[in-house]
N, C-alpha and C positions, 0 to 999 in steps of 0.2 A: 391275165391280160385284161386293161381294163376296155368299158364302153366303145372307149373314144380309137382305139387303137384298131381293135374288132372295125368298126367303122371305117377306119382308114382304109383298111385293108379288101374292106367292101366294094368300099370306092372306085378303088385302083381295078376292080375285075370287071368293071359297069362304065358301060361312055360316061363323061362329064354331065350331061344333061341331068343324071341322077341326084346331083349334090342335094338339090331343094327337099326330096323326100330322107336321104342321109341325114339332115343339118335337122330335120321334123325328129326324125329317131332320137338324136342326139340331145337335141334338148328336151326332147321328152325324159332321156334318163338321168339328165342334171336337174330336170326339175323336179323329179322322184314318178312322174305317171306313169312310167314304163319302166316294169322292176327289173333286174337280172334273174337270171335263171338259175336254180339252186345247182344245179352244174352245168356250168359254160361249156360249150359245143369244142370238141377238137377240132383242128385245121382240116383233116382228114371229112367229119363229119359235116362240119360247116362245105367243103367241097362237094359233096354227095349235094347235101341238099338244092345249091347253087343249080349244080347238071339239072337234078331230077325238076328243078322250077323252071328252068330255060327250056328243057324238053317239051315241057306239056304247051300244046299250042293254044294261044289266046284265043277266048270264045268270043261270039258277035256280041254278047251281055255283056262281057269286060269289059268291050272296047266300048259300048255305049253309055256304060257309066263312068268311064274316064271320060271321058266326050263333054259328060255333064257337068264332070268336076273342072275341070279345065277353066270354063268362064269363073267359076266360083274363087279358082284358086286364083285368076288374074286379079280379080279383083279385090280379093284381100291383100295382092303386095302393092295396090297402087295406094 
């Protein structure tokens, strides 16, 4: 299964608001910075993983360096 499909598929389990960091992934492995994995995750494993990230609850660190990314990122799409 390639990159782009894996992606899709990611997409589709995460609200819409996600695309901008998807479309980051994406062309990071069209432009070779982000390699594949010398064995690609089953649907099965890729599902675990998903639960077990949504499970663990965001810390006040997280959220404060998103906070800080946020201006940064606006301002590289204007």
């Amino acid at each position: 299964m390639s990159p782009t499909t894996i992606l899709e598929r990611i997409r589709g389990l995460f609200a819409s608001d996600t695309g901008g960091h998807l479309d980051s992934i994406s062309d990071a492995l069209l432009e070779g910075t982000l390699q594949e994995p010398a064995r690609p995750m089953s649907d099965q494993e890729l599902a675990r993983a998903i639960r077990e990230f949504r499970s663990v609850p965001v810390s006040d660190r997280t959220i404060a360096r998103l906070s800080r990314r946020l201006p940064e990122a606006s301002k590289r799409d204007v």
